[in-house]
N, C-alpha and C positions, 0 to 999 in steps of 0.2 A: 512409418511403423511397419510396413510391410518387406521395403528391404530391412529391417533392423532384424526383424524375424527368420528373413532366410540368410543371415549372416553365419550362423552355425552351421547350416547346411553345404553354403559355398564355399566355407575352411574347410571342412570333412572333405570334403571333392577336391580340394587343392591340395591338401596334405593327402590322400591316395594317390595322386599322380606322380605326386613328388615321388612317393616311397618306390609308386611303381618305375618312372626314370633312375632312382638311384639304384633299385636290383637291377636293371638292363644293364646297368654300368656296371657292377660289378663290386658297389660300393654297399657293404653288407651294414658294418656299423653304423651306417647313416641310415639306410634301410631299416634296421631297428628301430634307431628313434622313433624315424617319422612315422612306423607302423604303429607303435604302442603311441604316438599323438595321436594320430586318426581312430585307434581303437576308444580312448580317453573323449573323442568329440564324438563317434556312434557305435558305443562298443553291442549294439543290435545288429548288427552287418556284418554279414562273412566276410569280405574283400580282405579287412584291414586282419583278421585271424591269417587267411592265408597267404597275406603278406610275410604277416610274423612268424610263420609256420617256414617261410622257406629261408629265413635268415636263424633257424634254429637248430640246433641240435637233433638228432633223427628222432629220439624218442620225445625228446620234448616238443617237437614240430607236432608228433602224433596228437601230444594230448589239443594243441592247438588246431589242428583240422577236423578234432573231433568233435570242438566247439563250434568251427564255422558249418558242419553237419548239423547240428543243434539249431543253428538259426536258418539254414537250408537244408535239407533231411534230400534234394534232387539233387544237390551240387554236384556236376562231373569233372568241375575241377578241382572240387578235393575229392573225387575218388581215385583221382588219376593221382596227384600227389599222395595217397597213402601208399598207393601203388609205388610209390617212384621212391619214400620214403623206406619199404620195406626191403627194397635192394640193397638197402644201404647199411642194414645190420642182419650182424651177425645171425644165421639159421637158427641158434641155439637160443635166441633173448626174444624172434619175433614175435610167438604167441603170447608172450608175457607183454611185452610190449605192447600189444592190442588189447591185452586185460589193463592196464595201467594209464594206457590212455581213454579209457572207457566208453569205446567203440561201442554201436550195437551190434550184439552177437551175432543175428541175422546178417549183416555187411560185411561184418568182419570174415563170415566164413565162406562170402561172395569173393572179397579181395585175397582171402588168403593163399591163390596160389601163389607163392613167393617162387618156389625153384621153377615154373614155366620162365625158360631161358627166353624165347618168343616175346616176354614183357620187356625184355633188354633196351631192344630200337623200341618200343611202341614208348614208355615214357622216358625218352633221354630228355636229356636238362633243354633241348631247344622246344621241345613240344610241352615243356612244364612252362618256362616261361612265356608261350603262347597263352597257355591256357590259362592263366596270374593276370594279362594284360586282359583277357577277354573278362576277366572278374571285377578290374578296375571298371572296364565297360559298365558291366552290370551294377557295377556301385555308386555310378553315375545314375544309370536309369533307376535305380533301387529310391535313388536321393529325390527323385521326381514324383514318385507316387504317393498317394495321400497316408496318412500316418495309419490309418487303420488296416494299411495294406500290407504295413512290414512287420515284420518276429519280432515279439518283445525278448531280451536278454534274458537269458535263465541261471545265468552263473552267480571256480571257481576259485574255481580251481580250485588249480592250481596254478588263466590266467590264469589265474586267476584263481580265496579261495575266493586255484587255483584255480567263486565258489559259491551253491545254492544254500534255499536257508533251512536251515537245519530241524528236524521234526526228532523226538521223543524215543519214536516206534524202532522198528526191528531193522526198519528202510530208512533210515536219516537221509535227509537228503541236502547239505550246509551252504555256502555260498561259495563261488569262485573260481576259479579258477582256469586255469587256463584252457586253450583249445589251437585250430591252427593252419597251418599247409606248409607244402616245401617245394626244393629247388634244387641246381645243381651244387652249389657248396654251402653245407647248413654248418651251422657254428653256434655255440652255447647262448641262451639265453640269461638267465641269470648267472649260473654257475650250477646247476642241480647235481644230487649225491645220486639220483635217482628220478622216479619218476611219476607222476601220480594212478594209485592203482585204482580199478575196480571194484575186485571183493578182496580187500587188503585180510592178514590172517589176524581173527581177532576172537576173541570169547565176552561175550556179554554176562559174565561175570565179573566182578571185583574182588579186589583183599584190601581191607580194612586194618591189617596186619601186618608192618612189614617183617614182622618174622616169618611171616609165610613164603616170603621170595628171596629169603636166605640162597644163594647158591646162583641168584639170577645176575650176578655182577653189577655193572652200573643201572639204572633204574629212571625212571621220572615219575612221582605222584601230583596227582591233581586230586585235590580236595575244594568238594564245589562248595561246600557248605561252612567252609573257613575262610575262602577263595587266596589259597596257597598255593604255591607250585616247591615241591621238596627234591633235590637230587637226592638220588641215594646212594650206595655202594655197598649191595648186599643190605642189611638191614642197619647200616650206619647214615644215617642222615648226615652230608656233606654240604649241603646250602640250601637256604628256604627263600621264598618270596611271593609277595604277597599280590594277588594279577588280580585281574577282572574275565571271568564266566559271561556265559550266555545270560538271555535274561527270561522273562518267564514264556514269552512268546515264540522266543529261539533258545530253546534250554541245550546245554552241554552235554553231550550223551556221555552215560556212563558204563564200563567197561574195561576191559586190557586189549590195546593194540601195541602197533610195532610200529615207529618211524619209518616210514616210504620214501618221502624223499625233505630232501632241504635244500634250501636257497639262500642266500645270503641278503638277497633282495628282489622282491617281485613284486607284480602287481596284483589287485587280490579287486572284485568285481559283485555285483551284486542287485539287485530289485532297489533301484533308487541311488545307492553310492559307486563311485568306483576311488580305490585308493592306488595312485601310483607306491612304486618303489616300499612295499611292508618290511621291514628291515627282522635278520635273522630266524626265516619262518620254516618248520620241521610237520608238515601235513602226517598227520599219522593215522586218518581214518577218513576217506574221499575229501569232501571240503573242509574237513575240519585240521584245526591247526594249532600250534604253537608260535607264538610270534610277536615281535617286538610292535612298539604301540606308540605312534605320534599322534594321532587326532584325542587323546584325550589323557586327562591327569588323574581319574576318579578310580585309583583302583583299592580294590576293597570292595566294590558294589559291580553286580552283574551287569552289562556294557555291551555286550558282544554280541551275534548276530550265531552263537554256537561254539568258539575258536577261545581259545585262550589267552587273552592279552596281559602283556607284561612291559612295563617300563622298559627303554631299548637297550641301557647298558647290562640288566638283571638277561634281558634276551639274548644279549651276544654270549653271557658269562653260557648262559645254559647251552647254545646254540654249540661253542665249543668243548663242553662236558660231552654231549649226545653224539651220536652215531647213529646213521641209518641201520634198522631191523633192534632199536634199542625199545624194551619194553616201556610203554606210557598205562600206569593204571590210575582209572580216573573212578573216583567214587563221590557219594554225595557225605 
């Protein structure tokens, strides 16, 4: 009984190693896998975030090192990685970037000297992936300490959502999503149009009317209390469908936001589940989402954890109506 018990401990450590030999190599694809398996066997551990963090995209690394900050709030090697991430985009996206990945303010305006040229040699990519192996280390010893000693998961994302679970009030806080670290050649995780923001722009009003968003071009309505999803185009209704809402404990907030970012497939994270590969998802207010829906056939009836779930061919059809910064108004 006792080795049966620490058999999921000594995969998690096997699968960290691995992913950590396959970035040494150079072998990024494979590095991915095996990062989002070891995250799927302790997604409570930074290790396996800033694994994934360094075989990703720059902004999307961000949001993944900002979740392995989440379960290590000391971590020096993801501060060093945010650092070594911010060289790598453009002056003009960084601050935004650090809103999107939803840093804490306080670190973020610790790390944010970007233009000190002086950070150049201090995180080049041989002293990133020192400091990745020195996390594998720690995610060894992490795996040896009694359970009440480690982080529980908070996520959302956008992984994850990408993502926390979702409250009512003014602060939602929904499930998911993603978090992270990086390295010297980062490359797309899912495919994102964007990235997950902070304080994304939104009005905690609704319309009830879509002659009221005459002029707003394409559109998405959610209606929580029909449990619909309508495209629109201007105040023409072009295709309906009928999804699953939050439920009473994790209600759907209601409001008008804007698409942030989409993914064609991600992982999406949570207090108790984690779902690999969510097919077709468009985040348009921190964790909360749009997104296509395998674990379940019940829709019609609230389901959800916050996020709006839709059958997955009804999700692709929406997935390619929409565009990032497209209006979502969601009412009861």
């Amino acid at each position: 009984m006792k080795s049966a018990g620490r058999r999921p401990e000594k995969d998690y450590l096997h699968v960290l190693e691995a992913t950590r030999l396959a970035l040494a190599r150079g072998e990024r694809a494979k590095a991915r896998r095996l990062a989002r398996l070891a995250i799927s066997l302790a997604p409570d551990k930074e290790g396996p975030w800033l694994f994934l963090a360094a075989v990703s995209e720059p902004r999307a690394g961000l949001a993944y090192v900002a979740r392995a900050l989440e379960l290590n709030p000391s971590s020096q090697p993801a501060r060093k990685a945010i650092r070594w991430i911010m060289r790598r985009l453009p002056p003009g996206v960084r601050k935004q970037a650090v809103r999107e990945a939803r840093l804490p303010d306080d670190l973020a305006y610790k790390l944010v000297p970007w233009e000190d040229l002086t950070l150049r040699r201090l995180f080049s990519g041989r002293v990133l992936i020192s400091a990745l192996v020195l996390v594998g280390g720690a995610g060894v010893w992490l795996g040896n300490q009694p359970a009440d000693a480690q982080q529980p998961q908070m996520a959302s994302a956008p992984l994850a959502k990408a993502t926390l679970t979702p409250t009512p009030t003014n602060t939602p806080t929904p499930t998911l999503t993603p978090t992270t670290t990086a390295t010297p050649t980062l490359t797309a995780t899912p495919s994102p149009t964007a990235t997950p923001t902070r304080r994304p722009s939104i009005s905690w009003t609704y319309s009830l009317d879509p002659g009221e968003l005459t002029g707003e071009g394409r559109w998405i309505d959610v209606d929580v209390t029909t449990q619909r999803v309508t495209a629109y185009d201007d105040a023409t209704a072009i295709r309906s469908f009928i999804v699953s809402t939050g439920t009473r404990a994790h209600p759907t907030i209601t409001g008008q936001f804007k698409i942030y970012v989409k993914y064609r497939a991600t992982p999406m994270s949570g207090p108790g589940y984690y779902l690999p590969g969510v097919p077709f998802t468009m985040y348009y207010y921190k964790g909360y989402a749009i997104h296509g829906t395998y674990w379940h056939d019940n829709f019609g009836t609230p389901m959800s954890h916050g996020c709006v779930n839709l059958r997955t061919p009804d999700a692709e059809w929406l997935f390619n109506f929409a565009s990032v910064g497209m209006l979502v108004n969601v009412h009861p």
